[in-house]
Every structure is written in C-alpha cells, then in structure tokens.
C-alpha positions in Angstrom: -4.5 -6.2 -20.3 -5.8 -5.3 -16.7 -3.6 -3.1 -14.6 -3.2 -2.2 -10.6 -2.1 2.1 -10.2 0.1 2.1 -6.8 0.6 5.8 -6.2 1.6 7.1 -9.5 3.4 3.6 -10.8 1.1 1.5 -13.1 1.2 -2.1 -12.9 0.3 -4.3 -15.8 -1.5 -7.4 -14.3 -1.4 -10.4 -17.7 -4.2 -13.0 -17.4 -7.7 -13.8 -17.7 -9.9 -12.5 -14.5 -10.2 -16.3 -13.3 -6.3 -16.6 -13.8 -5.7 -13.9 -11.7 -8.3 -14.7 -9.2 -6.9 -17.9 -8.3 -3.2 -16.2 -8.4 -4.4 -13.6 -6.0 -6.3 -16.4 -3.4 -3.4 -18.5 -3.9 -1.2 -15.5 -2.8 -3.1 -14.7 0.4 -3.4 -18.4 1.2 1.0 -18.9 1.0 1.4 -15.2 2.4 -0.6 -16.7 6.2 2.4 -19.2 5.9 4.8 -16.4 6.0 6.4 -18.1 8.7 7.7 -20.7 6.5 11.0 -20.3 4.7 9.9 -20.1 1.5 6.9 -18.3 1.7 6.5 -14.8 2.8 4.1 -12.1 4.6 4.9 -9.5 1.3 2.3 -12.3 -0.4 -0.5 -10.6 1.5 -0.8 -7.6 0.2 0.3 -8.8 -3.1 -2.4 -11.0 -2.8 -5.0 -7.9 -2.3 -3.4 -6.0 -5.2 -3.9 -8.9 -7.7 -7.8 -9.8 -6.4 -8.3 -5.7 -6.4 -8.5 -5.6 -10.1 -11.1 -8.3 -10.5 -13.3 -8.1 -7.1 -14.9 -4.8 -6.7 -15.0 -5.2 -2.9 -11.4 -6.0 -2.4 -10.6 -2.8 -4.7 -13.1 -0.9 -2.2 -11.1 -1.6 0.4 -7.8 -1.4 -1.0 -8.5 2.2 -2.0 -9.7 3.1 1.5 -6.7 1.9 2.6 -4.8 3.8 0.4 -7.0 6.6 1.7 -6.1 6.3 4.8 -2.6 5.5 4.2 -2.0 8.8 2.7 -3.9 11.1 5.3 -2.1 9.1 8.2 1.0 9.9 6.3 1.2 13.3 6.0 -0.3 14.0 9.5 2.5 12.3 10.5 4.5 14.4 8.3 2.9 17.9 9.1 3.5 16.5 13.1 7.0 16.2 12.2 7.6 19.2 10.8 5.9 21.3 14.4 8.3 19.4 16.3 11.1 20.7 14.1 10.0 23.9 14.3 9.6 24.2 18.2 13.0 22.7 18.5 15.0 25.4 16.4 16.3 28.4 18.3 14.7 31.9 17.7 16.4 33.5 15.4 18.9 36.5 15.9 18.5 39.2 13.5 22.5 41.1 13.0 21.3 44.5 13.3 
C-alpha cells in the first residue's frame, strides 16, 4: 500500500497507481470548480498529494513546496519573535 508523509503524519493512499492517478486528475479537475457548491478548492492540493506518490515530477514539486513552506515559516516565525523582543521593556534589575 503506497503512502503520502505530510510533516510527521503518514498517509496511507489504497489503490493501484492508475486508480489513484485518475483519483488525483479527477481531484484537480472538481477542485478548479471550487466555486461550485459542492465542490471545493481543498480538492487541489489533495489532488497534488494523491498524483505525488505516483508522478515523480508532481512529488518534485510538492517537496519544494514543502521546502519552501517550512523556511518561509519559520522566517516568519524568527521575525515574530524580534518584534517581540524590541517591544518588551528593559528590564529593571531590584538591586
């Protein structure tokens, strides 16, 4: 059985590689209609997930996304955490 890691949760994907092929196109394909009722914009990246354990260039670029993802993350963390510290008063030491 194929699986999909996301972060440190493992995802166990069931199907032959054409199931989930056509699963993951048909995904992408009903996630552009996400501005129908039923359908959704979540399918997208679901969509990306699914063809990622199949399609070598789709997993590429999912894990440079995830690459990037994480880096952007904690920049913006570590960019955070300056601002917190240049907003706290000095300080007083009770001597």
């Amino acid at each position: 059985m194929a699986a999909v890691r996301l972060g440190k949760r493992r995802i166990n994907v069931p199907g032959t590689p054409i199931v989930r092929i056509v699963i993951g196109v048909l995904l992408i394909i009903f996630g552009m209609l996400g501005f129908l009722p039923f359908f959704g914009f979540w399918m997208l990246p679901l969509g990306v997930v699914v063809l990622s354990v199949d399609l070598h260039p789709v997993r590429r670029f999912r894990r440079r996304f995830e690459v990037w993802w994480g880096r952007r993350r904690r920049r913006k963390r570590a960019e955070r955490r300056a601002a917190r510290q240049r907003q706290l008063p000095p300080s007083v030491d009770p001597q």
